[in-house]
N, C-alpha and C positions, 0 to 999 in steps of 0.2 A: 504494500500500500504506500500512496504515495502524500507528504500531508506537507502543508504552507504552511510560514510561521504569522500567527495574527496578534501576538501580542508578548509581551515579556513583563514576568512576574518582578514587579520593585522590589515590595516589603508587604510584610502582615500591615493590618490596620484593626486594632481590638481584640478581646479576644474569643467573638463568635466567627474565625474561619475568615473573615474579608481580607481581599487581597487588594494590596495598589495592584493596577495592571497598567502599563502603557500599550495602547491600541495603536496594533500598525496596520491595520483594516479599515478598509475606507468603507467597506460594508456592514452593519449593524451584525459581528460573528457573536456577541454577547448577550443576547435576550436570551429570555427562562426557556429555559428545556433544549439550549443549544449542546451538540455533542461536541466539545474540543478533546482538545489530548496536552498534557503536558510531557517534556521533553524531560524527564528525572534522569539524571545518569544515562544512560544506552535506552530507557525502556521511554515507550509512550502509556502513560498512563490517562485511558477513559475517562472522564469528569464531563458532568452536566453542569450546566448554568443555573443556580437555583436564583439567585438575584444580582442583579447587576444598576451602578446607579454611578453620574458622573461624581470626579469628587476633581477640581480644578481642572488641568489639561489630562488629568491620568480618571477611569475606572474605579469602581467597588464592587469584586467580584468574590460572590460566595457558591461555590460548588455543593450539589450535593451529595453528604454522609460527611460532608469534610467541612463543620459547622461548630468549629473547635481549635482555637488556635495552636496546639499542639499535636494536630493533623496535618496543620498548613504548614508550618514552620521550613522543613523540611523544603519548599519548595522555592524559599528566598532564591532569586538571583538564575530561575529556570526560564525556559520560553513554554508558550503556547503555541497551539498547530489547530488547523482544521484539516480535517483528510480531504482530500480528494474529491471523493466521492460525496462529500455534503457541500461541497463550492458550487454557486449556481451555473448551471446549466449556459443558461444566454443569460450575455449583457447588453446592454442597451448600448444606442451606437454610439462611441466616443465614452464607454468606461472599459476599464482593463486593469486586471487586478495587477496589483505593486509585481509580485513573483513573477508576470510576464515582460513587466517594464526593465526590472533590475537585471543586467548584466547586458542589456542590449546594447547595441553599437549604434552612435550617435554622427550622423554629417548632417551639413549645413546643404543649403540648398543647390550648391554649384555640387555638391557629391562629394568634396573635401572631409575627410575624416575629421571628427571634433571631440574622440572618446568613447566612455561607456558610460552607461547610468548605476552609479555604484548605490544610491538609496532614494527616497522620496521622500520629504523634507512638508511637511502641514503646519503652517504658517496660518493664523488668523484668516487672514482673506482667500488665500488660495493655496495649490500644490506649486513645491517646484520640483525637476527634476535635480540631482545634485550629480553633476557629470563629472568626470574626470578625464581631465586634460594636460599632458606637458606638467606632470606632477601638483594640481592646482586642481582643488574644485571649482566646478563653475554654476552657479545655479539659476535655473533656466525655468521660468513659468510656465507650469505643465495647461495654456490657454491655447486658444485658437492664432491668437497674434503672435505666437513663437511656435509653436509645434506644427510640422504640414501633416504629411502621409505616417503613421504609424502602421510596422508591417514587421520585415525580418527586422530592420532598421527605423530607428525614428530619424528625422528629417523637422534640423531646427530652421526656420525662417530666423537666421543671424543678421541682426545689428551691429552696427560700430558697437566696439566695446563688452560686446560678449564674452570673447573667448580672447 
């Protein structure tokens, strides 16, 4: 099986089970009764969503049977995954999950190499892509006025000053 990482465990928060979680899902992978997997050691371990609630830029996720902070403890400093198999089907035109974006090879419009997309960076108002170039990140907003054809290759519409 094959599973995406949506999110990575901070710290406990109290001690009924809740977790900071920092969400790198741009799709809502955290409502009740979601199937994730945490990444323990070598094993993925099964965990359902029993509540989940924002708490500033980060998650309050409580799993359920694991509603005890010396259940959770253990899982400081782990990632989260969805499998495969529960990532949806079809997306709507113009979304693409992060794991398809990241690692892709980035040119500018004339077909000039400009990189790769090493992460994806949520910022208040929008995404950027976070490229990397000639040992430099460059961060590029994931809109219509910079981004053209997404495909094998994304295709930046570059500006003075970009890269």
């Amino acid at each position: 099986m094959k599973y995406y990482m949506c999110g990575h465990i901070m710290t406990t928060h109290g001690i009924h089970g809740d977790l900071k979680v920092k969400n790198y899902s741009d799709f809502d992978r955290f409502q009740k009764g979601a199937k994730l997997y945490i990444l323990h050691g070598k094993d993925y371990i099964l965990v359902k969503v029993l509540k989940a609630s924002s708490f500033g830029n980060y998650l309050l996720v409580r799993f359920d049977g694991l509603e005890d902070i010396n259940f959770v403890e253990k899982y400081h400093s782990d990632d989260i995954y969805i499998a495969e198999e529960d990532r949806r089907d079809t997306l709507e035109d113009g979304e693409f999950y992060y794991s398809d974006l990241i690692g892709k090879k980035v040119i500018n419009q004339d077909g000039e190499d400009r990189g790769m997309v090493e992460e994806i960076r949520e910022m208040p108002h929008k995404k950027y892509l976070a490229i990397r170039y000639k040992d430099k990140i460059h961060l590029v907003p994931f809109m219509e006025e910079f981004i053209g054809d997404v495909s094998e290759k994304i295709v930046v519409k570059e500006i003075e000053g970009l890269f």
